[in-house]
N, C-alpha and C positions, 0 to 999 in steps of 0.2 A: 625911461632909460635905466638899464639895473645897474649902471656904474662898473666898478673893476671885477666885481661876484661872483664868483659861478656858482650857478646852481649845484650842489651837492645831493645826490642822489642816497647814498652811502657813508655818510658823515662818521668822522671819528668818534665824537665824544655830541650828547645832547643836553646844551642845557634845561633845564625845566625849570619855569617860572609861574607861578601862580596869580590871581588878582583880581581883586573885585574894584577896582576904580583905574582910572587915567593921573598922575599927576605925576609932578617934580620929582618925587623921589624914585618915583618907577620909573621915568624915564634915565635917571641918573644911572639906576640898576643895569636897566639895558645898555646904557651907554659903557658900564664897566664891561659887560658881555663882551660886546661885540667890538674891542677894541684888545682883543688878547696877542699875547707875542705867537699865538699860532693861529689858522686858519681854518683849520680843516673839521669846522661843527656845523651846528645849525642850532638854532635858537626857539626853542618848543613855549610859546606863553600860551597858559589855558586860565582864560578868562572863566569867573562864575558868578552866581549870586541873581540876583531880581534886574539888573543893565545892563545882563551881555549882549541883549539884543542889540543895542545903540552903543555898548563900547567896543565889542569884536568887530564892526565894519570902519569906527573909526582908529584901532589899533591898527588892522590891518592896509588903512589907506596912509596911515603917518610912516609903516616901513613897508611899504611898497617898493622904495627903490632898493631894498637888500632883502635877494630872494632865501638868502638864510635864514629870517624871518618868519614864521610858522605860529598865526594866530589859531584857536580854536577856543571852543565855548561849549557851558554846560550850566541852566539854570540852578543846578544841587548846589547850592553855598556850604560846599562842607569842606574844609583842605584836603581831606585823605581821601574823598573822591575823586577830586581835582587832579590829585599827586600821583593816583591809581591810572588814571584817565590819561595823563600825560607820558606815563610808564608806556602804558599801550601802545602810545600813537607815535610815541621814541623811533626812529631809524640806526641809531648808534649802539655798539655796545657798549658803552658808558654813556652813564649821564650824571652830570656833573649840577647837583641843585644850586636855588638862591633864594632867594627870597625878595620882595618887591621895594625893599627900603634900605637894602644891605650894598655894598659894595665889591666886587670881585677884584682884586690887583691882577695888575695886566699878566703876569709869567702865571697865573694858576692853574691854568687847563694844561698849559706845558709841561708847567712840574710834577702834577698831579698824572697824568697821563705817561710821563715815565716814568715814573714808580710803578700806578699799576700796570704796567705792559711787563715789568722787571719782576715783580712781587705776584705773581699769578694766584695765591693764597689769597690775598687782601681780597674781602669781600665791597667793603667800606673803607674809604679814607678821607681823612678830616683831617683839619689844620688846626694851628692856634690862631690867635683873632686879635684884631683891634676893637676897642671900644669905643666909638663915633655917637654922637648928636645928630638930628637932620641936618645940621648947618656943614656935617662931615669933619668939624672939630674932634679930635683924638682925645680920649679921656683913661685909654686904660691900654692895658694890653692881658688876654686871658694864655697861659700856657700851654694848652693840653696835655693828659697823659698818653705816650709815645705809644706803645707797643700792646700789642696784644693782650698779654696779660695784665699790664697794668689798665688797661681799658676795664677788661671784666672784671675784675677787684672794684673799679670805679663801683661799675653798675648796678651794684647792691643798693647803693644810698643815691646814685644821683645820673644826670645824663653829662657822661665826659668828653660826647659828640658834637658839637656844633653842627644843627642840621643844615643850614646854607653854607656851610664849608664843605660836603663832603660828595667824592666820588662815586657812583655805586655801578657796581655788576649786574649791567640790566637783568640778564641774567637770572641771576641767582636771584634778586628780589621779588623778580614775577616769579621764580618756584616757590618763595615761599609766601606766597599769596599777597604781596606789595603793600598798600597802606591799611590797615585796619582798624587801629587804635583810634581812641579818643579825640572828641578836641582839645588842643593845645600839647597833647601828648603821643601825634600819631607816630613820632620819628622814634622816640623811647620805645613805646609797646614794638616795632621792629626790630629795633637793634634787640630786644631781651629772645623775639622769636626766633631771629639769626646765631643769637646767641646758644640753642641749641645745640645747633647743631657745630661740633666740635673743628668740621673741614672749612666753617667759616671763620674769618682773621678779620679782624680789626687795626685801624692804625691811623693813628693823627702825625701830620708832620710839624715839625718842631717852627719854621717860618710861618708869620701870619700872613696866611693867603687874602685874605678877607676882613671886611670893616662891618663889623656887628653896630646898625644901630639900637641902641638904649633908650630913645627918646619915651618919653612917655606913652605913645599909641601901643609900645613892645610890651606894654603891662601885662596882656593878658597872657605871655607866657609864662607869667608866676602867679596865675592867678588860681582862688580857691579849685575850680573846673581842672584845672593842669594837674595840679598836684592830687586832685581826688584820682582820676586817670590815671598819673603814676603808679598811685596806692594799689588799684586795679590789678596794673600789669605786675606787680612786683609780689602780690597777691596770688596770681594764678601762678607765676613760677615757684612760689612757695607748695603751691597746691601740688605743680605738675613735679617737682626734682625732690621736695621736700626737704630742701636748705632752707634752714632758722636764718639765714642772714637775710634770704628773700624776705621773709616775715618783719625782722628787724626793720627792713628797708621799707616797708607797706605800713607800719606802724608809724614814723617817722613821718612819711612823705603824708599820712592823714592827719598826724598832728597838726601841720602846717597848713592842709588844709583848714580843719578845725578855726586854727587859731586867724586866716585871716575870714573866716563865718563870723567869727568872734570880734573884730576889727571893727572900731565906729568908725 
């Protein structure tokens, strides 16, 4: 029995979830999903890696009773395939990311999806964040930079997006060819691609939509790999615009590199 649900054919807004295992925190994730003050999505999780064989049939048999529920799979263990993959298979014109360990607060998709229906510029929009433990203990709170311009000033030296906070223009991110970058660094190398192009906007909302966990498994977003990636991306915009701040920024983000190679 599908319960109160209706199938959505046409969905407002898709979330997209990624994930190589089944457990508590991913279920937690989902449970932030699919308990929003609005209704009107469907829930995109695209399983990967060496167990989708045996975790996609038993994803898909745990939310069987909510057909907003949208399991799929793809042995490539890579995120930005994943992320690509799930762009594709999207029905919404927004899709609204997460991540498998993070938490979404109920009004997100609400609030997020009135702005951009109001801000038709905003390419991307991201919030400020909590900082949570797996245990969902509150340990910080991060601010974001608001508005457009301050976002691209950001992006010289660091990523001022929080990639499971943000809204995106299904749109616009399949023109400009969706995930491509690095591991640990696929969601930076886009925002600098987006950033091109001048008719796309940027903007974080000043409420923390979202509970970033910090636990230790989250390491590898600051790890040597991420930040070489950076260096990368922050590298070819130096090459492609020939802004010395891009270089500044690609110098910077390899020291840190370096320095955790260097790390006993």
């Amino acid at each position: 029995m599908h319960n109160n649900f209706p199938l959505i054919s046409s969905p407002r807004v898709s979330w997209l979830l990624c994930t190589h295992r089944n457990d508590e925190l991913l279920h937690r994730a989902l449970q932030s999903c699919l308990t929003q003050t609005m209704a009107d999505f469907e829930l995109l999780l695209v399983v990967n890696g060496p167990d989708v064989e045996r975790l996609v049939p038993s994803l898909t048999q745990e939310y069987a009773a909510d057909p907003r529920v949208r399991v799929i799979g793809t042995p490539i263990h890579l995120l930005n395939f994943s992320l690509s993959l799930g762009l594709h298979s999207a029905r919404a014109p927004f899709v609204a990311r997460m991540d498998a360990d993070d938490v979404s607060h109920p009004e997100r998709l609400e609030t997020q999806l009135a702005f951009m229906e109001t801000h038709e510029d905003i390419a991307v929009l991201g919030s400020s964040y909590l900082l949570i433990d797996a245990q969902g203990e509150v340990k910080g709170q991060v601010d974001a930079p608001l508005t457009d311009p301050d976002i691209r000033k950001a992006l010289y030296l660091r990523n001022p997006i929080c990639h499971p906070s943000v809204m995106l223009r299904r749109d616009v991110i399949l023109r400009t060819g969706g995930y491509l970058g690095g591991r640990n660094a696929e969601d930076y190398d886009l925002w600098l691609r987006l950033a091109m192009d001048k008719q796309c906007c940027f903007a974080n909302l000043a409420s923390p939509l979202l509970s970033y966990n910090v636990s230790p498994d989250g390491a590898a977003r600051r790890s040597r790999e991420a930040y070489g990636n950076v260096a990368g991306a922050q590298l070819r915009q130096f090459l492609v615009t020939r802004d010395v701040l891009w270089l500044v920024g690609a110098t910077l983000s390899a020291a840190k590199s370096f320095a955790l190679a260097n790390r006993p």
